[in-house]
C-alpha angles and dihedrals in degrees: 000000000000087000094054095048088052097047077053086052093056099041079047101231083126128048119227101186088126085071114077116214082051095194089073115090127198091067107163089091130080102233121017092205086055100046081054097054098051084053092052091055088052105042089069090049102055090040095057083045093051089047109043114001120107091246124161116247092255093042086050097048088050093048084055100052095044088049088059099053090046079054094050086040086065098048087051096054102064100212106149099196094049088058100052094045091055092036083062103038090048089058093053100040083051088039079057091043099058101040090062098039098236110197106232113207102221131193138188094234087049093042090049088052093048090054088041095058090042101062085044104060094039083059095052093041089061096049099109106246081051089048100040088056098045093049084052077081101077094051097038100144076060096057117099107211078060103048088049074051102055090043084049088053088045089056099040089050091058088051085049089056091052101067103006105171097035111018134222085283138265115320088356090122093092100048089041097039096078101063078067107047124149121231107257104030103105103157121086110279111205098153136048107217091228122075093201091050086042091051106042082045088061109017103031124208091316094064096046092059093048092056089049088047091050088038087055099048090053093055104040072054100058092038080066109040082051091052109031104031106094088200112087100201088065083042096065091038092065093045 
Protein backbone atom coordinates (compact mmCIF):
# COMPACT_ATOMS: atom_id res chain seq x y z
CA UNK A 1 0.00 0.00 0.00
CA UNK A 2 2.53 2.25 1.27
CA UNK A 3 4.54 1.55 -2.03
CA UNK A 4 1.53 2.53 -4.42
CA UNK A 5 0.70 5.76 -2.62
CA UNK A 6 4.01 6.64 -2.90
CA UNK A 7 4.45 5.72 -6.84
CA UNK A 8 1.22 8.21 -6.81
CA UNK A 9 3.77 10.95 -4.53
CA UNK A 10 6.40 10.96 -7.11
CA UNK A 11 4.11 11.09 -10.33
CA UNK A 12 2.43 13.93 -8.11
CA UNK A 13 -1.03 12.90 -8.22
CA UNK A 14 -0.69 13.04 -4.45
CA UNK A 15 0.67 15.57 -2.52
CA UNK A 16 3.31 14.57 0.45
CA UNK A 17 3.84 18.09 2.19
CA UNK A 18 2.85 16.37 5.70
CA UNK A 19 6.19 14.66 5.41
CA UNK A 20 9.45 17.09 6.34
CA UNK A 21 11.84 16.61 4.85
CA UNK A 22 9.28 16.91 1.69
CA UNK A 23 11.64 15.50 -0.78
CA UNK A 24 11.06 11.97 0.81
CA UNK A 25 8.19 9.98 -0.72
CA UNK A 26 6.48 7.14 0.73
CA UNK A 27 5.02 9.31 3.48
CA UNK A 28 2.36 7.53 4.89
CA UNK A 29 4.76 6.04 7.36
CA UNK A 30 6.15 7.47 10.45
CA UNK A 31 9.86 7.00 9.92
CA UNK A 32 11.24 6.32 6.60
CA UNK A 33 14.22 4.61 8.07
CA UNK A 34 11.63 2.26 9.96
CA UNK A 35 9.38 1.51 7.24
CA UNK A 36 12.91 0.33 5.47
CA UNK A 37 13.83 -1.67 7.76
CA UNK A 38 10.60 -3.73 8.05
CA UNK A 39 11.02 -4.18 4.30
CA UNK A 40 14.20 -5.23 4.67
CA UNK A 41 13.12 -7.91 7.00
CA UNK A 42 10.46 -9.06 4.25
CA UNK A 43 12.36 -8.84 0.89
CA UNK A 44 14.49 -11.77 2.00
CA UNK A 45 11.53 -13.61 2.93
CA UNK A 46 9.55 -13.52 -0.26
CA UNK A 47 12.47 -14.05 -2.09
CA UNK A 48 13.44 -17.36 -0.29
CA UNK A 49 9.42 -18.24 -0.84
CA UNK A 50 9.53 -17.40 -4.50
CA UNK A 51 12.92 -19.61 -4.85
CA UNK A 52 12.49 -22.69 -2.98
CA UNK A 53 9.28 -23.02 -1.42
CA UNK A 54 6.32 -25.89 -3.04
CA UNK A 55 3.89 -22.84 -4.11
CA UNK A 56 1.29 -23.14 -6.51
CA UNK A 57 1.81 -21.07 -9.95
CA UNK A 58 -0.58 -18.60 -8.95
CA UNK A 59 0.73 -18.49 -5.35
CA UNK A 60 4.27 -18.03 -6.95
CA UNK A 61 3.32 -15.30 -9.39
CA UNK A 62 1.50 -13.20 -6.12
CA UNK A 63 4.64 -13.65 -3.81
CA UNK A 64 6.50 -12.02 -6.66
CA UNK A 65 4.32 -8.86 -7.14
CA UNK A 66 4.08 -8.18 -3.90
CA UNK A 67 8.01 -8.64 -3.63
CA UNK A 68 8.37 -5.83 -6.22
CA UNK A 69 6.52 -3.51 -4.70
CA UNK A 70 8.30 -4.28 -1.30
CA UNK A 71 11.31 -3.59 -3.58
CA UNK A 72 9.84 -0.19 -4.99
CA UNK A 73 8.64 0.44 -1.39
CA UNK A 74 12.26 0.59 -0.51
CA UNK A 75 13.39 2.94 -3.28
CA UNK A 76 10.75 5.10 -2.28
CA UNK A 77 11.76 5.31 1.34
CA UNK A 78 14.87 6.86 1.12
CA UNK A 79 16.48 5.39 3.86
CA UNK A 80 20.35 5.20 2.89
CA UNK A 81 21.42 2.88 5.39
CA UNK A 82 18.45 0.27 4.62
CA UNK A 83 19.74 0.09 0.97
CA UNK A 84 23.07 -0.59 1.52
CA UNK A 85 22.34 -3.30 4.20
CA UNK A 86 20.15 -5.21 1.82
CA UNK A 87 22.48 -4.33 -1.27
CA UNK A 88 25.15 -6.35 0.80
CA UNK A 89 23.31 -8.91 2.16
CA UNK A 90 21.76 -9.62 -1.36
CA UNK A 91 25.30 -10.19 -2.74
CA UNK A 92 26.11 -12.65 -0.09
CA UNK A 93 23.01 -14.46 0.10
CA UNK A 94 23.53 -14.77 -4.15
CA UNK A 95 27.39 -15.33 -3.51
CA UNK A 96 25.68 -18.62 -1.14
CA UNK A 97 23.49 -19.38 -3.60
CA UNK A 98 25.99 -20.03 -6.42
CA UNK A 99 28.40 -21.68 -4.75
CA UNK A 100 26.11 -24.25 -3.95
CA UNK A 101 24.26 -24.36 -7.22
CA UNK A 102 20.65 -23.74 -5.83
CA UNK A 103 18.09 -24.75 -8.46
CA UNK A 104 15.82 -21.88 -8.84
CA UNK A 105 12.33 -22.90 -10.03
CA UNK A 106 11.55 -20.21 -12.47
CA UNK A 107 8.12 -19.15 -14.23
CA UNK A 108 6.98 -16.79 -16.96
CA UNK A 109 4.37 -15.02 -14.76
CA UNK A 110 7.13 -14.68 -12.08
CA UNK A 111 9.91 -13.71 -14.77
CA UNK A 112 7.45 -11.05 -16.32
CA UNK A 113 6.98 -9.57 -12.77
CA UNK A 114 11.06 -9.46 -12.02
CA UNK A 115 11.63 -7.33 -15.35
CA UNK A 116 8.77 -5.57 -14.55
CA UNK A 117 10.06 -4.40 -11.22
CA UNK A 118 13.42 -3.72 -12.73
CA UNK A 119 12.56 -1.22 -15.14
CA UNK A 120 10.50 0.29 -12.37
CA UNK A 121 12.78 0.98 -9.90
CA UNK A 122 15.49 2.15 -12.39
CA UNK A 123 13.02 4.47 -13.30
CA UNK A 124 12.42 5.59 -9.95
CA UNK A 125 16.11 5.56 -9.10
CA UNK A 126 16.70 8.03 -11.69
CA UNK A 127 13.81 10.46 -10.58
CA UNK A 128 16.00 13.43 -9.10
CA UNK A 129 15.21 13.52 -5.17
CA UNK A 130 16.09 9.48 -5.54
CA UNK A 131 18.96 10.35 -7.29
CA UNK A 132 20.05 13.35 -5.33
CA UNK A 133 20.05 10.89 -1.86
CA UNK A 134 21.61 8.20 -3.19
CA UNK A 135 24.54 10.43 -4.75
CA UNK A 136 24.82 11.78 -1.18
CA UNK A 137 26.83 8.43 -1.01
CA UNK A 138 29.65 9.32 -2.46
CA UNK A 139 30.18 12.87 0.10
CA UNK A 140 28.96 11.41 3.07
CA UNK A 141 31.47 13.25 5.90
CA UNK A 142 29.58 16.35 4.15
CA UNK A 143 26.41 15.25 4.87
CA UNK A 144 24.88 16.60 7.51
CA UNK A 145 22.55 13.90 8.96
CA UNK A 146 25.91 12.28 9.24
CA UNK A 147 27.85 14.75 10.68
CA UNK A 148 24.43 15.30 13.90
CA UNK A 149 25.21 11.59 13.85
CA UNK A 150 28.73 11.58 14.45
CA UNK A 151 28.28 14.33 17.23
CA UNK A 152 25.35 11.86 18.63
CA UNK A 153 28.18 8.74 18.67
CA UNK A 154 31.07 11.59 20.58
CA UNK A 155 28.46 12.22 23.41
CA UNK A 156 27.27 8.89 23.86
CA UNK A 157 30.84 7.73 24.09
CA UNK A 158 31.48 10.12 27.13
CA UNK A 159 28.39 8.68 28.73
CA UNK A 160 29.99 5.12 27.87
CA UNK A 161 32.99 6.08 29.72
CA UNK A 162 30.95 6.99 32.68
CA UNK A 163 29.69 3.74 33.68
CA UNK A 164 31.77 1.04 31.07
CA UNK A 165 30.94 -2.54 32.48
CA UNK A 166 27.04 -1.76 33.68
CA UNK A 167 25.79 1.14 32.11
CA UNK A 168 23.79 4.04 33.28
CA UNK A 169 20.44 1.32 33.08
CA UNK A 170 17.53 0.34 30.51
CA UNK A 171 16.03 3.15 28.69
CA UNK A 172 18.42 5.70 30.90
CA UNK A 173 20.06 7.16 27.46
CA UNK A 174 17.25 10.23 27.18
CA UNK A 175 17.40 11.55 30.69
CA UNK A 176 22.09 11.04 30.59
CA UNK A 177 22.54 12.05 27.39
CA UNK A 178 22.24 15.50 28.01
CA UNK A 179 25.47 16.12 30.50
CA UNK A 180 27.21 15.21 27.12
CA UNK A 181 25.69 17.03 24.68
CA UNK A 182 27.42 18.25 21.64
CA UNK A 183 27.20 22.12 20.51
CA UNK A 184 25.13 22.31 18.10
CA UNK A 185 22.74 19.49 18.77
CA UNK A 186 19.43 21.44 20.19
CA UNK A 187 16.58 18.93 19.45
CA UNK A 188 15.65 15.95 22.07
CA UNK A 189 18.03 13.03 21.63
CA UNK A 190 16.47 9.84 22.79
CA UNK A 191 18.24 7.67 20.82
CA UNK A 192 21.75 7.16 19.95
CA UNK A 193 21.85 6.06 16.14
CA UNK A 194 24.09 3.26 16.97
CA UNK A 195 22.82 0.15 18.65
CA UNK A 196 26.32 -0.84 19.96
CA UNK A 197 26.89 2.77 21.44
CA UNK A 198 23.05 2.58 22.66
CA UNK A 199 23.69 -0.82 24.28
CA UNK A 200 27.30 -0.50 26.12
CA UNK A 201 25.58 3.29 27.45
CA UNK A 202 22.95 1.37 29.12
CA UNK A 203 23.95 -1.89 29.45
CA UNK A 204 27.49 -1.60 29.74
CA UNK A 205 29.82 -4.17 28.70
CA UNK A 206 27.86 -6.57 30.12
CA UNK A 207 25.10 -5.96 27.90
CA UNK A 208 27.04 -5.83 24.92
CA UNK A 209 28.40 -9.43 25.47
CA UNK A 210 25.15 -10.72 26.12
CA UNK A 211 23.82 -9.43 22.70
CA UNK A 212 26.89 -11.03 20.97
CA UNK A 213 26.18 -14.15 22.96
CA UNK A 214 22.48 -14.09 21.90
CA UNK A 215 23.69 -12.82 18.21
CA UNK A 216 26.00 -15.94 18.10
CA UNK A 217 23.79 -18.24 19.03
CA UNK A 218 21.19 -16.95 15.96
CA UNK A 219 23.46 -17.37 13.65
CA UNK A 220 25.31 -20.80 14.71
CA UNK A 221 21.39 -21.53 14.49
CA UNK A 222 20.77 -20.55 10.92
CA UNK A 223 24.58 -22.27 9.63
CA UNK A 224 22.93 -25.18 10.63
CA UNK A 225 19.51 -25.00 9.61
CA UNK A 226 21.43 -24.05 5.69
CA UNK A 227 23.66 -27.18 5.93
CA UNK A 228 21.96 -29.69 7.71
CA UNK A 229 18.18 -29.06 6.87
CA UNK A 230 17.26 -31.67 3.49
CA UNK A 231 14.34 -29.53 2.78
CA UNK A 232 15.26 -26.43 0.42
CA UNK A 233 12.65 -24.34 1.19
CA UNK A 234 14.18 -24.11 5.13
CA UNK A 235 17.56 -23.83 3.32
CA UNK A 236 16.84 -20.48 1.68
CA UNK A 237 14.83 -19.13 5.09
CA UNK A 238 17.68 -19.24 6.93
CA UNK A 239 19.60 -17.68 4.34
Amino acid sequence: VVALVGLLQVFGVLAHGWWNPPQFVAATFVNHNHFAAYLELLLPLGFALWLQAPLKSSQRFWVAVCSSLMAIGLVLSCSRGAWVSLAIATATGLGWLWTKRARVVWTWQAGLIIVAAIGAIGFLISQPPIFARGMSLLDVPNDPSFQSRQAMWQGTWQLVKEHPVVGHGLGSFMFEFPRHRPAGLYRLIDYAHNEYLQLVAELGLVGLTLAILIAVLVIRRIARLMQLSQTPWKRSLGL
